[in-house]
C-alpha positions as CSV (number, residue, x, y, z in Angstrom):
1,X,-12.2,19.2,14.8
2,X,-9.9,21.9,14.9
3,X,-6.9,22.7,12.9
4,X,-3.7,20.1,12.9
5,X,-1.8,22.8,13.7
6,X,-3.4,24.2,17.2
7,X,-1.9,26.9,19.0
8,X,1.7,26.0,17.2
9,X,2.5,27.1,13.5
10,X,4.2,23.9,13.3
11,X,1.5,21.3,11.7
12,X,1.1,17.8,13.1
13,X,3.1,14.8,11.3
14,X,1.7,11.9,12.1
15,X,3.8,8.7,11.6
16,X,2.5,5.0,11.9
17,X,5.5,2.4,11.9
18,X,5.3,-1.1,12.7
19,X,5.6,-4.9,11.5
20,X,3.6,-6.0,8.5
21,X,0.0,-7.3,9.3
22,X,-0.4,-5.4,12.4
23,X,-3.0,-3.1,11.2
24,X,-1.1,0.0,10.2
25,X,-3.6,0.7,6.8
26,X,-6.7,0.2,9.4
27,X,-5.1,2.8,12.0
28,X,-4.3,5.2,9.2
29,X,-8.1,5.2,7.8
30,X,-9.5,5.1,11.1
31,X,-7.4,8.6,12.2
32,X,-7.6,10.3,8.6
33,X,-11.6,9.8,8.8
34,X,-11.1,11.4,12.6
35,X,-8.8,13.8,11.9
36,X,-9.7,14.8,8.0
37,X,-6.0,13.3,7.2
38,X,-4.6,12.5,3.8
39,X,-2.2,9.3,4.3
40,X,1.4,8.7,2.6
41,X,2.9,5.9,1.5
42,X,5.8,4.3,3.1
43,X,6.4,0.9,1.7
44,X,8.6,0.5,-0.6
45,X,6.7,-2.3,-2.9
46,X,3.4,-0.6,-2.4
47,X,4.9,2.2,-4.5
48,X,4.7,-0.2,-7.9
49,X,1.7,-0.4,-10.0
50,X,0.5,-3.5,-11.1
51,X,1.6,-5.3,-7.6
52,X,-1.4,-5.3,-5.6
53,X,-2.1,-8.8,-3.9
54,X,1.5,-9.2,-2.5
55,X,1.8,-5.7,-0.8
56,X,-1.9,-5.4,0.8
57,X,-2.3,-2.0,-0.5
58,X,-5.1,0.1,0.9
59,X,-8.2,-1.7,-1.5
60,X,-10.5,0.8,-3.5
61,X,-13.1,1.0,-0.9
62,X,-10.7,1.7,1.7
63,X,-9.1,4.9,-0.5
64,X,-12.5,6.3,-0.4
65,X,-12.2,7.4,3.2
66,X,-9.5,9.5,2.8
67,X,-7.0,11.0,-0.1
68,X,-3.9,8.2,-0.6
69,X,-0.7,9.4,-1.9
70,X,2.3,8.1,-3.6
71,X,0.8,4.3,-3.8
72,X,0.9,3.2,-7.7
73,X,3.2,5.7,-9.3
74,X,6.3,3.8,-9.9
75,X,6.9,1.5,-13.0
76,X,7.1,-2.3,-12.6
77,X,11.1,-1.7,-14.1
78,X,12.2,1.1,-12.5
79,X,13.5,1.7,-8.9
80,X,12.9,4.5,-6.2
81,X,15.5,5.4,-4.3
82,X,14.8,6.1,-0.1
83,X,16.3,9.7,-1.5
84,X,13.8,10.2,-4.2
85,X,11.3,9.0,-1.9
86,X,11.9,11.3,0.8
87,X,11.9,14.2,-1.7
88,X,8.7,13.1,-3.2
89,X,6.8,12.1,0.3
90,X,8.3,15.8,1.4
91,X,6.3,17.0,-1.3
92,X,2.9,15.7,-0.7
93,X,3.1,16.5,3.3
94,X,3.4,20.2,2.0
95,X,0.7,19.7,-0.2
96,X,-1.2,18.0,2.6
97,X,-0.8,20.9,4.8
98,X,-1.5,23.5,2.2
99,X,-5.6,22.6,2.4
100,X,-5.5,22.2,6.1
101,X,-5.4,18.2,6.6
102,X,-3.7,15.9,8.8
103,X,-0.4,14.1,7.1
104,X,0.0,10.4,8.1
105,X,2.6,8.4,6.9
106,X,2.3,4.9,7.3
107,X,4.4,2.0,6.1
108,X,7.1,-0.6,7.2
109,X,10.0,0.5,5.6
110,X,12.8,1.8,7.5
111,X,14.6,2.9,5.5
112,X,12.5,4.9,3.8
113,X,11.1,6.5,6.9
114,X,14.6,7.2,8.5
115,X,15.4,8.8,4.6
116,X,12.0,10.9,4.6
117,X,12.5,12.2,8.9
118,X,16.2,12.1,9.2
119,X,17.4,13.0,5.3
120,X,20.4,10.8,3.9
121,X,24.2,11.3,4.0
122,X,25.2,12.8,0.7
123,X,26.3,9.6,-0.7
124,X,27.8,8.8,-4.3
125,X,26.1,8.4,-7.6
126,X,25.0,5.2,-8.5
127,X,27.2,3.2,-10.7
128,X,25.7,0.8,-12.7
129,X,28.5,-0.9,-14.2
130,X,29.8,-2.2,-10.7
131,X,26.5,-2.2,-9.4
132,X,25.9,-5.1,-12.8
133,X,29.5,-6.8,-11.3
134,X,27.9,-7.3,-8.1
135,X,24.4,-8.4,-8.7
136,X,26.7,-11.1,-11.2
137,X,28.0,-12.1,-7.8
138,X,25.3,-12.7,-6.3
139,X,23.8,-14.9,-9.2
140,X,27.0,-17.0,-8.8
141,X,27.6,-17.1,-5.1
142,X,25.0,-16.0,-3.5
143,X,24.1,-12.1,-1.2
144,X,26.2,-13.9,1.8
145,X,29.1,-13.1,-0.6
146,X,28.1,-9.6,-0.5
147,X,27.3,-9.5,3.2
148,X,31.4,-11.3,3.6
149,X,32.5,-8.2,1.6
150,X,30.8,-5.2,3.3
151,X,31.5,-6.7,6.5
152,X,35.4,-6.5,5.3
153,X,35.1,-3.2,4.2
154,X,32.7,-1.2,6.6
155,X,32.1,-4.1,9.3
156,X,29.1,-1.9,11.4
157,X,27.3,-0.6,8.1
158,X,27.0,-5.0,7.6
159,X,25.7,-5.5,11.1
160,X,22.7,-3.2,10.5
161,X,21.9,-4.6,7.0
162,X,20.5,-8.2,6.5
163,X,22.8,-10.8,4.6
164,X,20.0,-11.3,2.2
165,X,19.2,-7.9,1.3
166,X,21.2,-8.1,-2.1
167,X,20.5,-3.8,-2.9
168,X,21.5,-2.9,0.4
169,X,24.2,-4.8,0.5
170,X,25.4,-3.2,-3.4
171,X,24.6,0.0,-2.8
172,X,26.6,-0.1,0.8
173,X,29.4,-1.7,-1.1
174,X,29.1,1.1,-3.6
175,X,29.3,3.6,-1.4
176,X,32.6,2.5,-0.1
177,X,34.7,1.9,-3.1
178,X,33.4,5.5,-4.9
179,X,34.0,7.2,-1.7
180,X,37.1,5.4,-0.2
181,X,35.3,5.6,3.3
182,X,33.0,3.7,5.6
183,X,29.2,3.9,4.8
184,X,28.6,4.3,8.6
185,X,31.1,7.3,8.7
186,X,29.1,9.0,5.8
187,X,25.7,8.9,7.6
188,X,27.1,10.9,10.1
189,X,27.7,13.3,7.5
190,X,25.4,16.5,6.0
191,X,21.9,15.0,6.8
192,X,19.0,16.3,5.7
193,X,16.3,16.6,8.7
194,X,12.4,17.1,7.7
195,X,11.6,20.6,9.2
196,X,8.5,22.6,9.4
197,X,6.7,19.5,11.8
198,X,6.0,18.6,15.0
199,X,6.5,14.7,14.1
200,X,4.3,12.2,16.3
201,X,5.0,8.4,15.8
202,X,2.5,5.8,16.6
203,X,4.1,2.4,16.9
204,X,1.8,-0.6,17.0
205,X,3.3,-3.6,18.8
206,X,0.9,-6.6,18.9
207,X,1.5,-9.7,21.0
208,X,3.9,-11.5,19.1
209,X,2.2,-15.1,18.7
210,X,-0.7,-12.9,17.8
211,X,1.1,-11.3,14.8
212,X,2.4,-14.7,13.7
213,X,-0.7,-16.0,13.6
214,X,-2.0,-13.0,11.3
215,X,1.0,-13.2,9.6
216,X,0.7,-16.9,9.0
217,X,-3.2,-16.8,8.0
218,X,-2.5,-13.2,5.1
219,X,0.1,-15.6,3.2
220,X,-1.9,-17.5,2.8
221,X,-4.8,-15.4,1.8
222,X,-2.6,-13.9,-0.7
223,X,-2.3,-17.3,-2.5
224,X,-5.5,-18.3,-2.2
225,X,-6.8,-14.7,-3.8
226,X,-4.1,-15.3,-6.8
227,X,-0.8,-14.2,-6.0
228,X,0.5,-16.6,-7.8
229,X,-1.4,-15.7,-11.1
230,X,-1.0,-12.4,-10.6
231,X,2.8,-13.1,-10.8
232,X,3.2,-15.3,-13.7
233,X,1.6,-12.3,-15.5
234,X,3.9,-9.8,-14.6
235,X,6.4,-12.4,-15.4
236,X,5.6,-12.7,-19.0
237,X,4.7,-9.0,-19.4
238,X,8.1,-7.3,-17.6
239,X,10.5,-10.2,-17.2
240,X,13.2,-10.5,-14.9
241,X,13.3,-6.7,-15.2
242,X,10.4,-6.0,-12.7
243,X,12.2,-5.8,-9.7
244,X,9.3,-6.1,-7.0
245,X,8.9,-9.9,-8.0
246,X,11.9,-10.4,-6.0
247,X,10.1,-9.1,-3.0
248,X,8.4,-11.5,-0.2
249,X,5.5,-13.8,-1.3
250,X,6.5,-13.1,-4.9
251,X,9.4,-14.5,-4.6
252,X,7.8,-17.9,-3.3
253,X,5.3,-17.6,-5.9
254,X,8.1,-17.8,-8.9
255,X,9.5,-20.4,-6.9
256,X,6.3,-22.5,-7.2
257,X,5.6,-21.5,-10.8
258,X,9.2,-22.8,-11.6
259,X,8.9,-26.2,-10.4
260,X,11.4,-25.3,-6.8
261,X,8.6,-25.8,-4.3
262,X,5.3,-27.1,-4.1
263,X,2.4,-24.7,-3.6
264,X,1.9,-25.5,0.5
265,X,5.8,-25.4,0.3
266,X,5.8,-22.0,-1.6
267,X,2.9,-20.9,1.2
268,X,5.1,-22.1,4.5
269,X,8.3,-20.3,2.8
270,X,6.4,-17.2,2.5
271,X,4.8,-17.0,5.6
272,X,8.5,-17.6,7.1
273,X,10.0,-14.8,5.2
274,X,7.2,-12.9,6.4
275,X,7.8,-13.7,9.9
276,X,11.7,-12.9,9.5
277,X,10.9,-9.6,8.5
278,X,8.8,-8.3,11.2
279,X,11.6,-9.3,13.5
280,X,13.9,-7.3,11.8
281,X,10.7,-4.0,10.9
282,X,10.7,-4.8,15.1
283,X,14.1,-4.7,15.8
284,X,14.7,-1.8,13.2
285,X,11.9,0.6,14.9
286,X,12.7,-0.2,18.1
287,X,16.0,2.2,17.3
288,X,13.4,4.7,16.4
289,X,13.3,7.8,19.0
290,X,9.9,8.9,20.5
291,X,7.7,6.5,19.3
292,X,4.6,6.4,21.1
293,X,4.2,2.4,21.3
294,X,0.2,0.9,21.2
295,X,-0.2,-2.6,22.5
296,X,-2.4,-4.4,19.9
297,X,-3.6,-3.9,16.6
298,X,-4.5,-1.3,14.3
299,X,-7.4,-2.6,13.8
300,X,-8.8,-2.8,17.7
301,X,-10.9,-0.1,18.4
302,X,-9.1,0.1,21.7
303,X,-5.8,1.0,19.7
304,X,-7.3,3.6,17.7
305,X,-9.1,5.1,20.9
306,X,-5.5,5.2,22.2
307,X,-4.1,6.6,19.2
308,X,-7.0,9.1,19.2
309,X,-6.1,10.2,22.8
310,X,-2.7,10.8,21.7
311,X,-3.3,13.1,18.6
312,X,-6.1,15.3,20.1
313,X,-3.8,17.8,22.0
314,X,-2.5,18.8,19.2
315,X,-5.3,20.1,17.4
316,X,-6.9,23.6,18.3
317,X,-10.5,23.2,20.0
318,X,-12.9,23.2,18.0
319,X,-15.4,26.3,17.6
């Protein structure tokens, strides 16, 4: 196989976006063994060490086929920013490039994506004395309060983020008071674009009852391999201070451990929440531009054949 960068100085980005469980680790391992690629992280709770059964990482024998980067580096208590993200992922495509392999990204956060290809709007610092005021709100009345806010002071930044999405809704709430403007009028505003790479997205967009089922059946597989376990010890070793436990399936888990739900109750909540959010990773990438879309999974060989087909004119011939 030739070089990723063929006849253009430009190097190939690959990017692979789409709902959880459609097979976005198996297409990544199945074009980085192809292409000799080194995949990147783009999840935001796959980022956190110690969290493995609730965020189907990549599993040890899977690393093995190609070089993973910027999985396990973040501490249980601290958070990543998309900003720092972005800087950091700009990083390792660089370093990717440097010894002449194929980046792929791959991961369902938007956010993090549209941070990493589109740069962020020079927002204000983070303030954690209102940012403590707020999450005090939403221990007493709940994110909708949030969501009721934003929508009063920036009403299209609170159509585009979900009413339960308590950090989104802070830090869009944040913005506005520090900078006395809409959130949606600073995005428009000194973005940072990735340059240097011709940028090819793969979408993967299965049949929906399909992904449900999938979605539905790795729930609860997560249970069943010791999610819940695996939370109550990250409980009692970080405390309410390890912010990932308030992400999907963990969530559910602490729910069960504390006496809210039973454990097929925790398991039908989870796989609900899990539903809900490939809607909105659906809806959210739809808004993406040039996104090559594959009907199936990532882990149909008919998919990857496609996916294949659609990276190979990039690359020099070979010999």
């Amino acid at each position: 196989m030739g070089s990723p960068r063929g006849p253009n100085p430009e190097p190939l980005l690959v990017v692979i976006l789409g709902p959880t469980a459609s097979g976005k680790t198996a297409l990544s391992l199945a074009i980085a063994e192809k292409f000799r690629g080194g995949i990147v992280n783009c999840d935001s709770i796959a980022m956190y060490r110690e969290f493995n059964i609730g965020t189907a990482k990549p599993s040890p024998a899977e690393r093995v086929h190609a070089l993973h980067h910027l999985f396990d580096f973040v501490d249980p208590t601290s958070f990543m920013t998309a900003g720092e993200y972005a800087r950091l992922a700009r990083r390792e495509l660089h370093e990717i490039t440097a010894r002449e392999r194929l980046p792929i990204v791959v991961g369902g956060t938007g956010l993090y994506l549209r941070a990493l290809l589109e740069g962020l709007f020079p927002g204000p610092q983070r303030s954690e004395g209102l940012r403590e005021r707020l999450r005090g709100r939403v221990a007493a009345r709940g994110s909708s309060y949030l969501h009721r806010l934003l929508r009063h002071l920036d009403p299209a930044a609170a159509e585009k983020i979900h009413a339960n999405d308590a950090p989104k809704l802070i830090r869009g709430i944040e913005v506005c008071l520090a900078s006395r403007a809409k959130m949606t009028q600073l995005w428009q505003q000194g973005r940072d674009p990735l340059r240097g790479f011709r940028i090819l997205r793969l979408g993967l967009d299965p049949d929906r009852a399909a992904l449900y089922d999938r979605i539905n059946r790795r729930a609860q597989q997560m249970f069943e391999n010791g999610l819940v376990e695996e939370t109550d010890g990250l409980r009692k070793k970080y405390g309410p201070a390890a912010r990932p436990l308030a992400s999907l399936g963990y969530k559910q888990a602490l729910q069960f451990l504390d006496g809210m739900l039973t454990r097929d109750q925790a398991i039908l909540a989870a796989q609900q929440a899990h539903r809900n959010y490939a809607k909105r990773q659906m809806t959210w990438f739809r808004r993406e531009p040039d996104v090559a879309w594959l009907k199936g999974f990532g882990d149909e060989p008919k998919v990857q054949a496609e996916a294949a087909a659609k990276i190979e004119p990039f690359f020099a011939a070979s010999g």
